[in-house]
TORTITOR-910793 format. One record per residue: x, y, z of N, C-alpha, C, O, CB in turn. Coordinates in steps of 0.2 Angstrom, whole numbers, plus 5000, padded with zeros to 4 digits. Glycine has a CB too. Layout:
BEGIN
XYZXYZXYZXYZXYZ
...
***
This chain:
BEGIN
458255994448457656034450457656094447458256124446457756034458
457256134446456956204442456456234447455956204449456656204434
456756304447455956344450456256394445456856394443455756384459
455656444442455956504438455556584444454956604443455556494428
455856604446455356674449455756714443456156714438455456704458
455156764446455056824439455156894447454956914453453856824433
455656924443455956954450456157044442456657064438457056884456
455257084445455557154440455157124433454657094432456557164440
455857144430455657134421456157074418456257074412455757214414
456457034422456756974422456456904425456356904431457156994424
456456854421456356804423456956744423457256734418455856784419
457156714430457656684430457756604431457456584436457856724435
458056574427457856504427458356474431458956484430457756454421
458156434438458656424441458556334441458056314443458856484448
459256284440459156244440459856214443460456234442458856234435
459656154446460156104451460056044447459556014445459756084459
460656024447460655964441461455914444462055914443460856004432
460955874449461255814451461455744448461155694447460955804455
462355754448462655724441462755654448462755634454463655794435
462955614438462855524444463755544448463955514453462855384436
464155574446464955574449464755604456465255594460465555624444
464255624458464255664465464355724464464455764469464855654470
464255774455464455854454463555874456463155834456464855884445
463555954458463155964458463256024452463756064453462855954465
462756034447462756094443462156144446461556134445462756074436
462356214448462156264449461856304442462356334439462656294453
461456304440461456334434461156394434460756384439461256294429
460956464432460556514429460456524423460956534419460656574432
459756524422459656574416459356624416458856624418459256554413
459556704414459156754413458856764408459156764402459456794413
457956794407457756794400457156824406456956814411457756724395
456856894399456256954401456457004396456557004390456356984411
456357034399456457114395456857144398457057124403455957174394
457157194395457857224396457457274399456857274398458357244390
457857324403457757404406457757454398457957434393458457444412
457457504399457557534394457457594395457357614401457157524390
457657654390457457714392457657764382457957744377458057744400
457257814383457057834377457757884374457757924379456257874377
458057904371458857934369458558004363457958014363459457854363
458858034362458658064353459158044348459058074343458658134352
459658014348460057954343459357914339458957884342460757884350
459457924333459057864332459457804328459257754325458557884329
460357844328460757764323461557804329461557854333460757774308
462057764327462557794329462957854325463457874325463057744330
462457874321463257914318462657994319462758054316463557884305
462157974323461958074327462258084330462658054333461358104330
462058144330462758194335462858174342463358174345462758274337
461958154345461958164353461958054355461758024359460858214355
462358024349462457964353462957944355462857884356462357924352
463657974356464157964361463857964366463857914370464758014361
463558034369463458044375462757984377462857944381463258114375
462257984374461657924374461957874376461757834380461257894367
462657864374462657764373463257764379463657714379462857714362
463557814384464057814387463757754392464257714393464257884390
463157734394463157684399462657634398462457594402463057714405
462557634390462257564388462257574378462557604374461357554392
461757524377461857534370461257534368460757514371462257494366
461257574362460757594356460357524354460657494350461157624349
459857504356459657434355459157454347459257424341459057394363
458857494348458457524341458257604343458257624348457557474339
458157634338458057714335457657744342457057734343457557734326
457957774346457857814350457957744356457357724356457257874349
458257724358458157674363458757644364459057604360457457634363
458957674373459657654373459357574381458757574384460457744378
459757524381459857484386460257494392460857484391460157434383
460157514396460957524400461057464401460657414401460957554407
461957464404462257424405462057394412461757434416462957444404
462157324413461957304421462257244424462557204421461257284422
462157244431462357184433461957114436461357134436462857204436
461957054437461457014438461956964443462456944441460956984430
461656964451462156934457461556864460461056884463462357014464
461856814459461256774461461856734467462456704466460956724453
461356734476462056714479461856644482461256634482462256774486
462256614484461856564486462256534494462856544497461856504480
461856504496461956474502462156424505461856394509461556464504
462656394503462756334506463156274511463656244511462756334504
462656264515462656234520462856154520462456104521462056244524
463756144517463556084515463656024519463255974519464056084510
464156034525463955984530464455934526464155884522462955954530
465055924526465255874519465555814526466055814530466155924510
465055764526465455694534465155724538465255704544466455674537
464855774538464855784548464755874547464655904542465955754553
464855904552464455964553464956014553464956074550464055974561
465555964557466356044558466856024550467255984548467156014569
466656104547467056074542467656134542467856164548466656064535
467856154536468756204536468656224528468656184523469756144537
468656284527468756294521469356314519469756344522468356324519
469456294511470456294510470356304504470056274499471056214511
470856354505471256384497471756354494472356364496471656434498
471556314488472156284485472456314482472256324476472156234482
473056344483473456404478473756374473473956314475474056444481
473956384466474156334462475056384460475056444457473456304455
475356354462476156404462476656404457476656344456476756394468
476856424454477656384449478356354456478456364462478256474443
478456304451478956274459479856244452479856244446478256154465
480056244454480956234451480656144450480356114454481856234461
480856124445480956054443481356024450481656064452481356054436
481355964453481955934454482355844452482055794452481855944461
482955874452483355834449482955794442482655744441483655774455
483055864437482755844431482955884426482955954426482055844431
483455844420483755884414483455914411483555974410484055854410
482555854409482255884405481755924409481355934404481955834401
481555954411481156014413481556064418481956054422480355994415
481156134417481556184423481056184429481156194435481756274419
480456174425479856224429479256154430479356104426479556314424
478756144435478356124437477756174439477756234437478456084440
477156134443476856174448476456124454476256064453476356214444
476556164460476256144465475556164469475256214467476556144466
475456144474474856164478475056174484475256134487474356114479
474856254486475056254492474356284495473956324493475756304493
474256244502473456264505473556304510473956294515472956194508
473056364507472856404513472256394517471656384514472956464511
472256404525471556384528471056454529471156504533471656334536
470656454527470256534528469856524537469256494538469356544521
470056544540470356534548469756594551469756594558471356554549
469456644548468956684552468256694548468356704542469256744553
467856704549467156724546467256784542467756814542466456734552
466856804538467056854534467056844525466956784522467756874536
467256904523467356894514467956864512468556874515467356964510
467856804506468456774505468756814499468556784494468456694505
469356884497469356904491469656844486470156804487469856974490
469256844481469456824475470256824472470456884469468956844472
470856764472471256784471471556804462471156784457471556744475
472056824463472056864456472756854451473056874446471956954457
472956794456473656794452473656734446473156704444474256774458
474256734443473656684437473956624438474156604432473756714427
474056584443474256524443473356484443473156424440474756504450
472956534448472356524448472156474456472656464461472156484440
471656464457471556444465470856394463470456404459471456534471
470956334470470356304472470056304477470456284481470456254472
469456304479469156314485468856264486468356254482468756364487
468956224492468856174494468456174500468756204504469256154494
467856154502467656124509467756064510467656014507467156124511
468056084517468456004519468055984527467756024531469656014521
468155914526468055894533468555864535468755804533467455864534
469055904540469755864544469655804548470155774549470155914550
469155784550469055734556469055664550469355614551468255744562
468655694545468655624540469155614537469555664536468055614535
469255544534469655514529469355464526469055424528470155504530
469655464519469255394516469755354515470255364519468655394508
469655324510470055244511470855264510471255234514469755174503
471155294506471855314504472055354511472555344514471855374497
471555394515471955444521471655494519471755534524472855444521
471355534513471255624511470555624515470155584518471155644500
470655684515470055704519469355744513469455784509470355764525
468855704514468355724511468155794511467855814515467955684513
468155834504468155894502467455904495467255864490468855904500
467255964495466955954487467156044485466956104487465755934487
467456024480467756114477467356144474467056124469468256104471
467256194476466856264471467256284464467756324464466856364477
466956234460467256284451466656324450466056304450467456214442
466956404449466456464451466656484444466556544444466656524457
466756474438466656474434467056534430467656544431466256474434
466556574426466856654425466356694427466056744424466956664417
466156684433465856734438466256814440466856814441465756704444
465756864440466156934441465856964448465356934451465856984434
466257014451465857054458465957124456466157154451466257044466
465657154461465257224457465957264460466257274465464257264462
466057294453466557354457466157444457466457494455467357364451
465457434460465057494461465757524469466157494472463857474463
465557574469465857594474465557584480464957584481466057644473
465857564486465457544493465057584496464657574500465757524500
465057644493464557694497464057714493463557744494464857774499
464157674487463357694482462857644484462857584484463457674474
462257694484461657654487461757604487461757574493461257654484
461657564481461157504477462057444480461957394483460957524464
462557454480462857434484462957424491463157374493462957444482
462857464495462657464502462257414503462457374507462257514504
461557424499461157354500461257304498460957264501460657344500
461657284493461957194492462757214492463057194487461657154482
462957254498463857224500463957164497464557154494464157214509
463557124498463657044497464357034490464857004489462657004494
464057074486464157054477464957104477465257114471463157094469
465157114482465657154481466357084481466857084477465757214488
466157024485466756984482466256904483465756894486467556994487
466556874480466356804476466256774483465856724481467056754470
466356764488466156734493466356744498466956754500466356684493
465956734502465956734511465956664517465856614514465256764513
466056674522465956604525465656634531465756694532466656564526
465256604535465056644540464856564549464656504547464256694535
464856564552464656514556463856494556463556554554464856544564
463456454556463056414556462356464559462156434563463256344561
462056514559461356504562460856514560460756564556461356534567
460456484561459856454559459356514554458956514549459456424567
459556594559458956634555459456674551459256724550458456674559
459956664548460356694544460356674537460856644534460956704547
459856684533459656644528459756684522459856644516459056634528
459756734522459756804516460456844515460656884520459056864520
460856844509461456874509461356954510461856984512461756844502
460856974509460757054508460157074514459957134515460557074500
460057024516459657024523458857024523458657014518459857094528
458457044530457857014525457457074521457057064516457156964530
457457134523457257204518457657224515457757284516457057254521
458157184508458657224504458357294503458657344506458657194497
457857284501457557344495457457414500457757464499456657324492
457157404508457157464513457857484517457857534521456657444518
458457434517459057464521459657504517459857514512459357404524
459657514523460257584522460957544522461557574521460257644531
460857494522461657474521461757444528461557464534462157534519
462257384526462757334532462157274533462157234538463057384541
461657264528461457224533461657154530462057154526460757234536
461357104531461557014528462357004529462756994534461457014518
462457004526463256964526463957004530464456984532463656954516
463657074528464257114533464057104539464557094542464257194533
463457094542463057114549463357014551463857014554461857154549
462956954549463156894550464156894550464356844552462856844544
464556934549465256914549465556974554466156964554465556914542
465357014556465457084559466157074565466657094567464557114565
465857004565466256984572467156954572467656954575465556914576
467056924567467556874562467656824566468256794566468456914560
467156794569467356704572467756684570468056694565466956654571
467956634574468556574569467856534565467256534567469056504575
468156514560467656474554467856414556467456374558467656484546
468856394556469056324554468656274559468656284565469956314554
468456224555468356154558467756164564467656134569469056114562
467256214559466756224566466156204559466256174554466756334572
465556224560464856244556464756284553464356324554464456244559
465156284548465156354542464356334538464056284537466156344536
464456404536463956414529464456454522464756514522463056474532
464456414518464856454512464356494508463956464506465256414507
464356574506463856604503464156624494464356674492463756664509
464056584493464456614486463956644479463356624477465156534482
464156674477463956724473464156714466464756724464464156784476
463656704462463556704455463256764451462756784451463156664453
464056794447463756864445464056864438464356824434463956934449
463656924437463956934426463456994425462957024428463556824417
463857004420463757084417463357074411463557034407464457134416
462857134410462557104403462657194400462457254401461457064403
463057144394463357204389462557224384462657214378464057164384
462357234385461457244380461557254373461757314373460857314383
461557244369461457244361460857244357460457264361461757184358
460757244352460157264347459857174348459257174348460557294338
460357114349460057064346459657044354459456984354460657004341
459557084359459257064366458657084366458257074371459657094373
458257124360457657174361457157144356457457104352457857244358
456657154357456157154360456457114367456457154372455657134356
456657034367456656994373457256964371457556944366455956944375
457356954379458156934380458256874378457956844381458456924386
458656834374458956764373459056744380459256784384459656774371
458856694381459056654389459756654389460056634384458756564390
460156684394460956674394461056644400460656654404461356734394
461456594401461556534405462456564409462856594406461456444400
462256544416462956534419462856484426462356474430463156614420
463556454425463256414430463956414434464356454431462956334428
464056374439464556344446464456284447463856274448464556364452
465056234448464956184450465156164457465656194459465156154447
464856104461465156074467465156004466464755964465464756074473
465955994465466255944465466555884469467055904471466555964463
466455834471466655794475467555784476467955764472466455734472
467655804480468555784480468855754483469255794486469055814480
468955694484469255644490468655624495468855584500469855684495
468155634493467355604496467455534495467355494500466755634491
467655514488467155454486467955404486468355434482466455464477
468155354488468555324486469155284477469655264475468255294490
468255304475468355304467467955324463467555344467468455244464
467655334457467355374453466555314457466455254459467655384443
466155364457465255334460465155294454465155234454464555394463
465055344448464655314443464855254441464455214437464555364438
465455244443465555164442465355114445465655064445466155154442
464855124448464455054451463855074452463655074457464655024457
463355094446462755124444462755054440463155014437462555214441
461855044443461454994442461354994434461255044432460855004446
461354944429461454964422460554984419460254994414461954894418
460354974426459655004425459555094425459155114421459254964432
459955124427459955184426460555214423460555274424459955194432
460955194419461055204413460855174405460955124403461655204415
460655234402460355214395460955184390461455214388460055274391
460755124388460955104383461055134373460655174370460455064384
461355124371461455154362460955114359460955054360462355134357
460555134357459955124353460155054350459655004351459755194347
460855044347460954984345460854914350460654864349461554984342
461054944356461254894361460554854366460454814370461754934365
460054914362459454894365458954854363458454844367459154944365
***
């Protein structure tokens, strides 16, 4: 599925791409014109373009880009078996080999459960982490309980400071994900008048309280972001730049789905036709 809105001097293609394994791909495209503004640099080597180009770059003779960021958040209510679900942190650790000549070292999974409503910070250590939504009550045929993992890709969050405006009103984009309890009019990560509030409202104001989340009706709000470095080759009009996230099935499905698709809906090699 695709809608593109046009949001400013940016047009954003956003698309859902429902794979036969059960993944779902989140994708964006950015592509419009860039911001601009007029410099007196008209190459790098005048005097006044250190200072011009401190917070973007020289795209052509007298005309700097500033640097920016672009936060696309999403909603989702995934409902994965049933309504009460748990979201978990799979930490990924170094662990001691045991009773093993040939190796010293392995790694393991140790799960942590995000147990109140609120921001989940992004972890930073470099074994690296999985986020999972689970549903505890289910299990499929092995005994696991039915989950689908957020791979968030190489997504970024704004390090503006919290008291700067334009931050106030999208707190949201300060970390990669929120979780928040179920209700119906809480639809908007940055609330429903970004543009006229003073700050706290959407995702700070929906989590204020820190509910328990585990094994109840969560909404996961996660946040697709990236920084555009602006260059000479973005001008006149931007290159479409693409970034996506995925939702993956994990212990959902008993065995891979696409292995029992109708051979009607998978195409054939031109030879075989």
């Amino acid at each position: 599925m695709r809608h593109i809105p046009t949001l400013g001097n940016y047009d954003y293609v956003i698309d859902y791409v429902f794979q036969p394994r059960g993944a779902i791909k989140l994708r964006v495209g950015a592509t419009g014109f860039d911001a601009i503004k007029s410099v007196k640099a008209a190459a790098m080597a005048d005097p006044t373009a250190k200072k011009d180009t401190a917070y973007g770059a020289l795209i052509a003779p007298y005309t700097v880009a500033p640097y920016h960021d672009h936060y696309i958040n999403y909603r989702l209510d995934l409902d994965i078996d049933g309504e009460a679900n748990t979201l978990r942190r799979d930490r990924i650790v170094a662990a001691p080999a045991q009773s093993s000549a040939l190796r010293k070292g392995l790694w393991k999974i140790e799960t942590e459960t995000v147990a109140n409503e609120g921001a989940v910070p992004k972890g930073h250590d470099a074994g690296g982490e999985v986020l999972r939504l689970e549903n505890p009550s289910a299990m499929n045929a092995l005994g696991q309980h039915p989950s689908y993992w957020l791979d968030s890709g190489h997504s970024v969050s704004s390090i503006l400071p919290a008291d700067d405006a334009p931050q106030m009103r999208a707190a949201f984009s300060a970390h990669p994900l929120w979780i928040s309890r179920y209700k119906p009019d809480e639809l908007w990560a940055g609330g429903l008048y970004p543009n006229l509030s003073k700050g706290g409202d959407g995702l700070p104001q929906f989590t204020a309280d820190g509910a328990p989340a585990a094994g109840e009706d969560i909404v996961v709000w996660y946040t697709l972001g990236f920084r555009h470095l602006t260059k000479p080759e973005d001008f006149p009009i931007l290159p479409t730049y693409w970034h996506e996230a995925v939702l993956r099935p994990a212990f959902f499905f008993d065995r891979d789905p696409s292995s029992r698709l109708n051979e009607a809906f998978v195409p054939l090699p031109e030879e075989q036709q």
